[in-house]
C-alpha positions in Angstrom: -13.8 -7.3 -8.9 -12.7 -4.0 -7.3 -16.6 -2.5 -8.0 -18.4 -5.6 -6.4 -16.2 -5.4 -3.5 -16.7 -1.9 -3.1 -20.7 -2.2 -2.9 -20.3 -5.7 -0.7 -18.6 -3.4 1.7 -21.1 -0.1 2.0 -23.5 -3.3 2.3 -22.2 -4.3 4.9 -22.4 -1.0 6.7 -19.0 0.9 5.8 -19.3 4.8 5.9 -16.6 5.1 3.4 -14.1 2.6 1.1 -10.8 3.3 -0.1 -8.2 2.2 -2.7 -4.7 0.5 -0.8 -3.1 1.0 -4.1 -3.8 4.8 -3.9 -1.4 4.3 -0.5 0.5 2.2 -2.8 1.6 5.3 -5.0 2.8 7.2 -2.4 4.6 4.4 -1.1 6.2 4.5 -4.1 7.1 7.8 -4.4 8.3 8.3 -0.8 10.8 5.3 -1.7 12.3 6.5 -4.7 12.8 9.4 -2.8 14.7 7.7 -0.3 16.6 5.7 -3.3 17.9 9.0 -4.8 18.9 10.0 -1.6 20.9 7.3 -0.4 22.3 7.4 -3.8 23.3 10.7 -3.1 25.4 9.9 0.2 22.6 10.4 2.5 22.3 6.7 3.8 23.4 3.2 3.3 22.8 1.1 0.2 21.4 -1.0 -0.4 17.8 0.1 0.2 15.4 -2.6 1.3 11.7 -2.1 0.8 9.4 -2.2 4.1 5.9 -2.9 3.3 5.9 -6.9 4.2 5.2 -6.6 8.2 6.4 -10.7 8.2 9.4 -9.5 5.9 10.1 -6.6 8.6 9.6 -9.2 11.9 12.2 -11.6 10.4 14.7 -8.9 9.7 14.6 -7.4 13.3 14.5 -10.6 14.7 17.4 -12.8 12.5 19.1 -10.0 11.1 19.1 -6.7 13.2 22.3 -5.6 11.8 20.8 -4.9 8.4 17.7 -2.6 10.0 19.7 0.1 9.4 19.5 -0.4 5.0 15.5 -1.1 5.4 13.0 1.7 4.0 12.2 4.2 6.7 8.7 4.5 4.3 5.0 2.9 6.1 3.2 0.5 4.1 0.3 0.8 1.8 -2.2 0.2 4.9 -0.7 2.2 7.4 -0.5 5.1 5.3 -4.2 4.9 4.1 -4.9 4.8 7.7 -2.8 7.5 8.8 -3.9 10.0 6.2 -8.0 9.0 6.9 -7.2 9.8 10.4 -5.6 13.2 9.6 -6.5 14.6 6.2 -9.7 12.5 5.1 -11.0 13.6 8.7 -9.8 17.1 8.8 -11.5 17.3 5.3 -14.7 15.7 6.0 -14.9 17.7 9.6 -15.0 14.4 11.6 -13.7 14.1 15.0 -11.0 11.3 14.5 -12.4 9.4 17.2 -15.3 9.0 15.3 -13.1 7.0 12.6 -12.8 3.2 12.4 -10.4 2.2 10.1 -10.8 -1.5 9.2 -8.2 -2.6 5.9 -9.3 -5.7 4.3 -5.4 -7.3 3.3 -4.4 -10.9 2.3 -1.6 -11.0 4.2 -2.1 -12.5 8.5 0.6 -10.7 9.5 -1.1 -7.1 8.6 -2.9 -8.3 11.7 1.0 -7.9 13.4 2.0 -4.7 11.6 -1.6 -2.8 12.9 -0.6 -3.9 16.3 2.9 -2.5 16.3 3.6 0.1 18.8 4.6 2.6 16.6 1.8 2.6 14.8 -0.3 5.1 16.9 -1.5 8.8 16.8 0.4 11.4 18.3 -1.5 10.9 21.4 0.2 7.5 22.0 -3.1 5.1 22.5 -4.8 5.7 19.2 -4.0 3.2 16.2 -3.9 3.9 12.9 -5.4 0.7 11.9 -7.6 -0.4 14.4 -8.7 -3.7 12.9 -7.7 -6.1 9.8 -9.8 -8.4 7.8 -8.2 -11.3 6.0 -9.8 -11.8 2.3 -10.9 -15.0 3.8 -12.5 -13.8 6.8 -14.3 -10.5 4.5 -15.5 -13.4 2.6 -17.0 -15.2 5.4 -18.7 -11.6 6.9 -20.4 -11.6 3.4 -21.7 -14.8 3.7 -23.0 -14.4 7.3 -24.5 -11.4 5.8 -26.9 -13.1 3.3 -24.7 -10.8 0.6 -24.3 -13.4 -2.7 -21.0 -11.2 -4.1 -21.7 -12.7 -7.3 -24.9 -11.3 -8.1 -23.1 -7.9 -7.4 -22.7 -5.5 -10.7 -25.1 -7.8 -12.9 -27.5 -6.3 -13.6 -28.9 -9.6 -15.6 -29.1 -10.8 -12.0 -29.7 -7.8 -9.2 -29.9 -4.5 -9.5 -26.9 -3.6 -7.8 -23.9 -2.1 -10.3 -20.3 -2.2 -9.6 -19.4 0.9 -7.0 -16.7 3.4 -6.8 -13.9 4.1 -4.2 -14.3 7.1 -2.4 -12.2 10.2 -3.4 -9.6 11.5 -3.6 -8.2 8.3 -1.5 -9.4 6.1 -3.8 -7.6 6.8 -7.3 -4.5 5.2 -8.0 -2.1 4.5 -10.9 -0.4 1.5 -12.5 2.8 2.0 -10.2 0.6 1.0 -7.4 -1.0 -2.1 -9.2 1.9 -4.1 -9.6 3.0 -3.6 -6.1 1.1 -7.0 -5.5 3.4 -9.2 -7.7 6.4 -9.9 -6.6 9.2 -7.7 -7.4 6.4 -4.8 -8.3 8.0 -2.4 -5.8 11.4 -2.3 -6.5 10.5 -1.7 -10.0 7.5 1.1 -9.7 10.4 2.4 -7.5 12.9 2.4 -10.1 10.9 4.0 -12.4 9.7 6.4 -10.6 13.3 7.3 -9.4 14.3 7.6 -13.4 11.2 9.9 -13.7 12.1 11.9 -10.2 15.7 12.3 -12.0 14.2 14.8 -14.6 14.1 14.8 -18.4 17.3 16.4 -18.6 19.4 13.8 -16.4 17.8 10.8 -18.2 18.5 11.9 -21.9 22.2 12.3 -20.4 22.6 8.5 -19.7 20.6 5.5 -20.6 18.5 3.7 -18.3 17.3 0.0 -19.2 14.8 -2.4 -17.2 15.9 -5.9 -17.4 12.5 -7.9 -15.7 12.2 -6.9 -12.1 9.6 -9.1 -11.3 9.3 -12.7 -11.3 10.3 -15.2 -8.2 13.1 -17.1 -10.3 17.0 -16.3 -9.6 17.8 -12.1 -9.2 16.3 -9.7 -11.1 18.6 -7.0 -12.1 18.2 -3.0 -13.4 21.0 -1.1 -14.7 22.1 1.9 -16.5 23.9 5.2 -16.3 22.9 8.5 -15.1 25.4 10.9 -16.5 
């Protein structure tokens, strides 16, 4: 229901809506980046992904000694937030104090990870994420709004069709997508890393993806890069 939510929000009185998962590909990216590096000698294996804020508060807290193998790579919010505060508004021409970023996530402890220290403009004081809805409490805004979402994009119903993220931020690919199951970033990751690798380097070995995914027991991919 990506379209309904979409024209829910612009009801609601949202300038602008973007896609997480287009944050989601560059998360991507940036971490098979770092994979190849570390690979390469430049940093510890093995690599551990960053983008659970309750994930990164239990590590720091229980088991600081491993900080040092975690991602150095933002989340899917933060980095929709940081690149709407610097390119979205250098493109648009508006003042970045005139920017509210709200990120509608399922997760409480996004509330945490907006909230982090670190997570501020150059200046120090500015976050990039200045507020975060739960899907429960966006749900509860449209109902306090007199918004029936499921009368939104049928047109049998209301005429109100399914709307469109805002570009560019709001095009993503499948790499992104699964980021929501578990196990979806380590293997948009890998994949991404074989593709990063080049055509030539992957014909020389074979590379094979046993099921990342899935909650049950490890989840294993292996191969050989000549």
């Amino acid at each position: 229901t990506p379209g309904r939510m979409v024209a829910a929000l612009r009801m609601l009185g949202f300038d602008a809506v973007f896609d997480t998962v287009f944050a989601a590909d560059l998360t991507v990216v940036e971490e098979a980046h770092e994979l190849l590096q570390r690979l390469n000698g430049k940093g510890p294996l093995p690599l551990l992904t960053s983008c659970s804020p309750g994930w990164v508060s239990y590590l720091e807290k229980f088991f600081p000694q491993l900080i040092p193998l975690t991602s150095s790579c933002r989340s899917p919010m933060t980095m929709l937030s940081v690149l709407s505060k610097t390119y979205y508004a250098e493109n648009h021409n508006v003042p970045v104090d005139q920017i509210y970023n709200v990120a509608v996530m399922p997760c409480v402890a996004k509330k945490f990870e907006a909230r982090r220290p670190e997570h501020k403009l150059a200046d120090g004081h500015t976050p990039y994420t200045d507020a975060v809805l739960t899907t429960r409490e966006l749900i509860w805004m449209l109902k306090a709004s007199g918004i029936d979402f499921w009368t939104l994009g049928n047109l049998d119903v209301a005429a109100y069709p399914d709307e469109a993220f805002d570009s560019p931020l709001g095009t993503a690919s499948g790499a992104g997508t699964i980021f929501g199951a578990t196990g979806g970033v380590m293997e948009a990751a890998l994949r991404t890393a074989a593709a990063q690798l080049g055509d030539e380097q992957a014909a020389a070995g074979h590379i094979e993806y046993r099921q990342a995914r899935g909650v049950r027991g490890l989840r294993e991919a292996g191969g050989e890069i000549a």
